[in-house]
N, C-alpha and C positions, 0 to 999 in steps of 0.2 A: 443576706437573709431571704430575697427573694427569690434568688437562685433555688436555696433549700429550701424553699416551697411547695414549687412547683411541684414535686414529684408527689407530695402528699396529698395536693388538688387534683392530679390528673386519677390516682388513686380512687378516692372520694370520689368523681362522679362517675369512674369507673361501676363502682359500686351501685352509683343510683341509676343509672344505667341496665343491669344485672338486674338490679334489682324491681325496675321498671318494667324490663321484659321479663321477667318471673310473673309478677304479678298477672300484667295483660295476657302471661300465655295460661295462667292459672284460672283468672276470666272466664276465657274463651273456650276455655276445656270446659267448665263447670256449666256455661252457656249451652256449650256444644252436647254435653251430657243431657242438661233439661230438656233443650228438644228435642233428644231420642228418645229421654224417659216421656215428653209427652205426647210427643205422636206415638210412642209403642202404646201409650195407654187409649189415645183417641184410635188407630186403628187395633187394639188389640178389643175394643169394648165391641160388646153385642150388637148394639145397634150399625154400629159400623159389618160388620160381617154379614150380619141380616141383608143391609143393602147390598154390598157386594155379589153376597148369593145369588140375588134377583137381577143385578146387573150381568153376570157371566149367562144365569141361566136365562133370560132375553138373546142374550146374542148369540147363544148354541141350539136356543127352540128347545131344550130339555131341560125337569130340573138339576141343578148341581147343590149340593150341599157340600162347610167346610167343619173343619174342626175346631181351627183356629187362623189367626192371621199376624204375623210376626213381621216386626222389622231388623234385619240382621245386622250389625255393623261388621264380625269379622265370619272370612276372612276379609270378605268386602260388601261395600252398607248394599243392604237388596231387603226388597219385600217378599217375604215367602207365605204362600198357602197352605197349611197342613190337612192331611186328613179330609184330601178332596176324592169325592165320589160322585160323577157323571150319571145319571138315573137311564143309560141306557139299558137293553135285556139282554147281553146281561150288563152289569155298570161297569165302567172304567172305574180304577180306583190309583190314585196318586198318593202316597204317603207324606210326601213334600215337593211342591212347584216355585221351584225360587227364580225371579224374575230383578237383575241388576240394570238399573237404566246409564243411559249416557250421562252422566251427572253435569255434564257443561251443557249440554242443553234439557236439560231439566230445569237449570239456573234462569235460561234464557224462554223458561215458557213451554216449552215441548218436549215431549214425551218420545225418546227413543232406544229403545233397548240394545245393550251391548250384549247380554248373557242370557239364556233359559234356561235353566237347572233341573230337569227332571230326576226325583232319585223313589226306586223301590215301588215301581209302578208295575200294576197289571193289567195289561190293556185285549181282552179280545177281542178276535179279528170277528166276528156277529156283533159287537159293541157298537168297534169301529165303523164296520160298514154304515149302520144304522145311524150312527152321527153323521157320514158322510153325505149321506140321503139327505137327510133334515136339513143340513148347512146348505146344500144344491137345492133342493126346495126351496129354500127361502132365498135365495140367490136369482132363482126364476122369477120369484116372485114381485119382487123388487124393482123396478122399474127405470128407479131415480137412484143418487149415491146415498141415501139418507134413506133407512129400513123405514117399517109401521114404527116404531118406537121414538123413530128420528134422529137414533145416533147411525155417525159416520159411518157408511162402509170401510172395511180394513183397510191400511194404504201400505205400498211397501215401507213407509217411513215408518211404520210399530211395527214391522214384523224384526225379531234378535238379529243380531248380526251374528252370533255363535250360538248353538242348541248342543247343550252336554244331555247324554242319560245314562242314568248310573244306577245299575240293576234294576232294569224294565225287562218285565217280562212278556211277552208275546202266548196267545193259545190260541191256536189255531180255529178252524171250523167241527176237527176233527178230535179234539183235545191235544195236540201235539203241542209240546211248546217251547220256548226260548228266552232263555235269560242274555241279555248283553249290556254292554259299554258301546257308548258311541260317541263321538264328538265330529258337529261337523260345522263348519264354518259357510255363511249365506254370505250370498252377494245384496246389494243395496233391493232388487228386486223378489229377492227371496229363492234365487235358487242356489244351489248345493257347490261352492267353489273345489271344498276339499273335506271327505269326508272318511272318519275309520271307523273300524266297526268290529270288538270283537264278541265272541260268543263265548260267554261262559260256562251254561249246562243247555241239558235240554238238545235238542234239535241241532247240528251242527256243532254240537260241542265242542271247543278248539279252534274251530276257524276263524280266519279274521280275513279282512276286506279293507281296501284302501278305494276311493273314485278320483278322480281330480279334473278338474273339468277347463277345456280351453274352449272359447265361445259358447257354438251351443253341442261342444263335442265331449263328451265325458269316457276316459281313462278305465277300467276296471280292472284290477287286480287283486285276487280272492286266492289263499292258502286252505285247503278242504277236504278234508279224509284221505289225508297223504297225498293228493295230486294239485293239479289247480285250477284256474278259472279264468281265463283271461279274453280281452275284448274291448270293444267298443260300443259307443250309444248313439246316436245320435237325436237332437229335440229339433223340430221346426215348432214354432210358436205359432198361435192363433193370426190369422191374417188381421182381426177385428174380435173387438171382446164377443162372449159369445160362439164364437167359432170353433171348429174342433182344433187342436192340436195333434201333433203325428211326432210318434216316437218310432225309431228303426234301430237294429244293434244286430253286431254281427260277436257270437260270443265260443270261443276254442274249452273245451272240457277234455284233459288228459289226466289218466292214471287217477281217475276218482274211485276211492272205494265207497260203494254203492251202501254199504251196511253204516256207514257215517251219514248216508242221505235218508233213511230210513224212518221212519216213527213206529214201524213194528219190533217188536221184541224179538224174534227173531223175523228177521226181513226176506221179505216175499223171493227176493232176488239180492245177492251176493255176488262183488266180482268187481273187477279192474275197469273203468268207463272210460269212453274214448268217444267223444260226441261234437257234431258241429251246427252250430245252432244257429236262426236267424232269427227274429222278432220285429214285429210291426204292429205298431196300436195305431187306433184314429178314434179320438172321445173330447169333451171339451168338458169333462169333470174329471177330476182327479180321484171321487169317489165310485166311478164308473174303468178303471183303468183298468184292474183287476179283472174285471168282466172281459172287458174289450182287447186285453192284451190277446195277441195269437204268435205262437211260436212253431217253427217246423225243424226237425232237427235227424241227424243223420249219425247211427249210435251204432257201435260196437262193442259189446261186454265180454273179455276175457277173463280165462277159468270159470265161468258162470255156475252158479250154483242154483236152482229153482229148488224153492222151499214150500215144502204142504203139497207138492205134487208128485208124484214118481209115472213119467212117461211109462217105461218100461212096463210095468205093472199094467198098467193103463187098457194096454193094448192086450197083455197076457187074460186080464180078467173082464176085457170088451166095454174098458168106462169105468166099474163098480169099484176099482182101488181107491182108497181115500188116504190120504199123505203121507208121508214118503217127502225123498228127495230126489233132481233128477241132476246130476253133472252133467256139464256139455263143456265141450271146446272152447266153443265160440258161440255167441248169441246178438245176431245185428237186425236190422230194419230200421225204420222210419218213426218216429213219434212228433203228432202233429196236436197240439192242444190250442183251446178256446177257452178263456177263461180258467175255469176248473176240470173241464172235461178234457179227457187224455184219449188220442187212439194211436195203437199200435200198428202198424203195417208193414207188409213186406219180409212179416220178421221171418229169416230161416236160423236154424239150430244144429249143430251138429256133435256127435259124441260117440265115438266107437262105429258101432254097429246100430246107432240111432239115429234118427234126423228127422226135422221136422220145419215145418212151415206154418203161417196161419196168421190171423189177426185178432187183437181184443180191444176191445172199449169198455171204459173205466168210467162210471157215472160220479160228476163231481162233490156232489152231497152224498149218497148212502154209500159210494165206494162199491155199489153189485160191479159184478165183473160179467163182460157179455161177448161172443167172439166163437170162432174155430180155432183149430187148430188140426192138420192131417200129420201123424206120425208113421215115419216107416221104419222098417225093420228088417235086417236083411234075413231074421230069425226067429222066432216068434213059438209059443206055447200053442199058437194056433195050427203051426207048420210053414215053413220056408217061407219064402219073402213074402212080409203083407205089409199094407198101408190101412191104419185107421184113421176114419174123423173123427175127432170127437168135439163136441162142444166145450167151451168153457164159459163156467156159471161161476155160481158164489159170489165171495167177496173178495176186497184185494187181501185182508188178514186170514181167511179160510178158501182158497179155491177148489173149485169143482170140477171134475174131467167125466162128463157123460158121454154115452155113444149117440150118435147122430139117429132119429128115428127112421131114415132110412135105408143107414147100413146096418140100423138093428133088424129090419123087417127082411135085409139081402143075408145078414148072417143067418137065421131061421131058412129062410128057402134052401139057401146053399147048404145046410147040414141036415137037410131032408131030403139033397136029392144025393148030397155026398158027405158023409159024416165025414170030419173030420177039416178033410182039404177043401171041400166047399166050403167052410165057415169063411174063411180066408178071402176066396173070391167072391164070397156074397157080400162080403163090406162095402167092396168098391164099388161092386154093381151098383147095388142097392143104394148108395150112397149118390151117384153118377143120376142115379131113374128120377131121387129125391129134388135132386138141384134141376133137371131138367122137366119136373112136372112143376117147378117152381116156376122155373122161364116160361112157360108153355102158360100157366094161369097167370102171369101175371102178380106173385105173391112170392 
């Protein structure tokens, strides 16, 4: 009888067993529920957001307002910000900022983020700058690790270890803009181990970018209007905080089409890019990089097309043509930028029975366009071979081809003392007298 037992005891506590752990897991669920239900309700209340508010917008020196403030559990437990708007001119705007911490050391007292989630943000780059100012200001001004306020300065221990963004849009200074996907994974100090990047409209449409960085030496490889982009970086670090930092890169541009680099609707210049670039920054603000970046770079554009200008014409009606298109062969020089400002040099041009030389400077904010350019002609409406100057004005979306005031004063003389063929060699002259009363004053 004991024998036949057994098997109906081991059964039974089977059972309460089962049944033990049902329960306790039933518990701990309905436990685990209450606390989501009541911390979503103590951070989901007003008062809790209000503070918030005033704490983000303390440590950015601007105000920020939210919409709301959510605690997520899937697909994993995170606290999200909705319907955040940065009061910069003009405002950043974030639809949703979700922030997952390290949950085992959250347990253990401290705050360290594994994820940032940015999704369906608009961030202009006049926002931007202007935040970046304000954070470097108060940065300056600070003396000790503990702000006027007294909370902590940032440490790399809260900056994420990963930052996703998922349709952030980018507008330029210009309005130009860019929608992309990113994901890029930080080191413990916060900088960019491995990062990808694609573009979805806007501004580069199509391309995508990959970095990867070994020490302080970062990988670049970029697919981009049919060609591509490839190169290196290199970061030397502050000697002492405080100090500038120095970035150098040496970056290869093949078979880029130019009308994919573009933000005019139809682009100023079309055509196959072939470019070798260098780059050197020295700044110790990262809101100052932009500025301080300089790049020099050594470009050749096959089949080139120049759009809103037609050389030929130019020269046929001495400057007063207005757009037009000009084909050329080939179109190389030099482009050396500061910041936002671009100048052209060395460029020569050739096409047929045209050819041409000259330089232009491109102002970083209104985009006027300022510069020479001398065209020759082995042919001309003028008669046989000429060479004009002409200036170039405008803008970079409308340009201008004037004649030089003093090949306009040598064409006048030259077609008074010989109609026709003097117009021809009064350009040059005239043009030659201009630059040399130039030298001579000193202007």
């Amino acid at each position: 009888m004991k024998k036949g037992g057994k098997p109906g005891k081991a059964k039974s506590g089977m059972k309460q067993i089962f049944k033990w752990l049902g329960t306790t897991s039933l518990v701990l669920l309905l436990l685990a529920v209450g606390v989501v239900w009541a911390l979503q309700r103590w951070v989901g209340s007003e008062a809790f957001k209000v503070q918030t508010e005033k704490e983000i917008s303390s440590a950015l020196g601007v105000g920020v307002t939210l919409t709301r403030i959510d605690v997520a559990v899937w697909p994993l437990p995170a606290v999200a910000l909705e319907g955040v708007q940065v009061q910069t001119h003009p405002a950043l705007t974030l639809e949703r900022l979700e922030a997952r911490p390290i949950w085992r050391s959250l347990l253990q007292g401290e705050l360290k983020l594994a994820t940032v989630l940015v999704r369906d943000a608009v961030l202009p780059q006049v926002g931007v700058d202007g935040l970046l100012l304000l954070l470097q200001k108060m940065q300056s001004e600070t003396s000790a690790p503990a702000g006027k306020s007294g909370t902590p300065a940032a440490t790399s221990n809260q900056l994420p270890r990963r930052l996703v963004l998922s349709q952030v849009t980018w507008v330029g200074a210009q309005g130009a803009t860019m929608t992309l996907d990113a994901d890029a994974h930080l080191s413990a100090q916060g900088l960019p181990d491995d990062v990808s990047i694609q573009v979805l409209k806007g501004l580069l449409q199509g391309s995508n970018a990959q970095l990867k960085r070994h020490n302080n030496d970062w990988t670049l490889t970029m697919a981009v209007g049919g060609g591509t982009v490839d190169g290196h970086i290199q970061w030397q670090p502050a000697a002492q905080a405080g100090a500038p930092f120095a970035l150098q890169g040496q970056l290869k541009t093949r078979a880029v089409s130019l009308a994919a680099l573009s933000t005019a609707p139809p682009p100023v210049l079309s055509g196959q890019l072939d470019m070798d670039t260098t780059l050197t920054a020295h700044t110790s603000s990262l809101g100052a990089l932009a500025d301080e970046l300089k790049t020099q770079s050594q470009f050749t554009v096959r089949q080139a097309v120049l759009h809103g200008l037609d050389l030929a014409k130019a020269v046929g009606t001495l400057g007063l043509s207005r757009g037009g298109e000009t084909r050329l062969n080939t179109l190389a020089g030099q482009a050396n930028t500061q910041g936002r400002a671009v100048q052209l040099t060395q460029m020569a041009a050739s096409s047929g029975l045209l050819s041409a030389s000259g330089h232009v400077a491109i102002a970083p904010i209104s985009q006027t366009l300022s510069g020479r350019v001398n065209v020759d002609m082995a042919a001309s409406a003028l008669g046989g071979a000429v060479g004009v100057p002409l200036n170039v004005g405008g803008t970079l979306a409308a340009p201008e081809l004037t004649l030089t005031r003093g090949a306009l004063v040598g064409a006048a003389i030259g077609t008074a003392v010989m109609p026709g063929v003097g117009t021809g060699a009064g350009l040059s002259i005239g043009d030659r007298l201009e630059q040399g009363f130039k030298k001579l004053f000193g202007q």
